[in-house]
N, C-alpha and C positions, 0 to 999 in steps of 0.2 A: 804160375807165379808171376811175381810180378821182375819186372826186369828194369836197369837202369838204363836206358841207353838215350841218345839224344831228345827221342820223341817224350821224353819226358819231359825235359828241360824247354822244349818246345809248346806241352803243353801249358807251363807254369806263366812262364812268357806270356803266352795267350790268353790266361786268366787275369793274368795283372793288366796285362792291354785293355782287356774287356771290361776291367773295373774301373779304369780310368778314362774311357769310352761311355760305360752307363753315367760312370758318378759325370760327367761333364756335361752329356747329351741328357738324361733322364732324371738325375738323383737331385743336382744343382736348380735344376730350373723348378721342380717341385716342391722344394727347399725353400726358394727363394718365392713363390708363388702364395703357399701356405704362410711363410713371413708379411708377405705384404696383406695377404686375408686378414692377420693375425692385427696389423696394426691399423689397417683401414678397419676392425672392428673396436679398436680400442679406441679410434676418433671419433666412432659414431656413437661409443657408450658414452666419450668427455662430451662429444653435442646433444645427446638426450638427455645427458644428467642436467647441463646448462639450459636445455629447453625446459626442463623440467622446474629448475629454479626461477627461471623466467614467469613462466605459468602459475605457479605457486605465489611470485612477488604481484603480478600482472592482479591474479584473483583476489590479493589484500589491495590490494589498489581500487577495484571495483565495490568490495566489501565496503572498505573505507567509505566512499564517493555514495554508496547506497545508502548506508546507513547515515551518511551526512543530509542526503538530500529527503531522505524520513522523517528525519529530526526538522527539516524547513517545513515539510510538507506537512507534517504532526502541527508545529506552531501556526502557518498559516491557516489549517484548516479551527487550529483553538481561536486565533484572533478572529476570525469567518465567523464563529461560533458568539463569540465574545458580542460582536459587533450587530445580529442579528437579534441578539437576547435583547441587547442595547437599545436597539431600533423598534423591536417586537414590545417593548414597559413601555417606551415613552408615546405609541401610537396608543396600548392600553389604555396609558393614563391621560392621553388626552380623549378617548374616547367617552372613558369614563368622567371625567368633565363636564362632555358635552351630556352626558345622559344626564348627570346630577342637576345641571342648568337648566337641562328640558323638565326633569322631574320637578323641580323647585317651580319652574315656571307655572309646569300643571297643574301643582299643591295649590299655587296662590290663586291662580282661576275659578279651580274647584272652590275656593274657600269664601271666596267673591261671591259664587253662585251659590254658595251655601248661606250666608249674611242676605244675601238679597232675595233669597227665598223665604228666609227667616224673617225680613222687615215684611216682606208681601204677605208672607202671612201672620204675621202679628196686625198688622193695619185691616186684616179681613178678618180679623178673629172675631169683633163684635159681631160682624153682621153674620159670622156663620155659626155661632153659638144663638144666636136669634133666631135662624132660619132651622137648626135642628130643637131647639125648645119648641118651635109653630109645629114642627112636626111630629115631634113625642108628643105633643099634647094634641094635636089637632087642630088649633086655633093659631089665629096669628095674634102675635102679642105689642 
């Protein structure tokens, strides 16, 4: 059975000693350990969430800046474009100029040579309508 005697009151004593022993040495500093885990992880979640905002503003910023400098590079390459077409008609049409000049020159040469074939041979027409009559007939006339 059990009995009351000092060593009770003895042990009780030493129970409460020992809980004021662990909680000070073992319970407190564990306590206070998992506390500071606790809030050094809730600074790292407010600086990832704020990295995180960062990065997010940082990428519209770049978005921005790309899509601006698209929009220059788009236009500079139309005016390139513009400017080439521009360049590329008026060599065309000076080209074509020159051929039309050359061509006209050549019309009127040929046409020259064609007149002065035509007098040369109207001026030799008697005498070669004579010389094919001496020959269908045989005689000279």
């Amino acid at each position: 059975m059990i009995t009351t005697d000092i060593t009770l009151f003895i042990q009780i004593v030493n129970m409460v000693v020992l809980m004021f022993l662990l909680n000070g040495v073992l319970y407190k500093p564990i306590r206070n350990i998992i506390k500071e885990r606790s809030e050094k992880l809730r600074g790292m979640e407010e600086n990832i969430s704020k990295f995180e905002k960062n990065a997010k503003l940082r990428q519209e910023e770049v978005d921005a800046k790309m899509a601006k400098a698209s929009g220059k590079a788009k236009a500079a390459l139309d005016g390139a474009r513009a400017e080439a077409q521009a360049a590329g008609d008026e060599k065309l049409t000076a080209i074509r100029a020159g051929v039309d000049a050359t061509k006209e020159a050549k019309l009127a040469e040929l046409r020259a040579e064609i007149e002065g074939a035509r007098t040369s041979l109207r001026s030799n027409l008697e005498g070669f309508a004579t010389d094919m009559a001496s020959k269908i007939l045989g005689r000279s006339l």
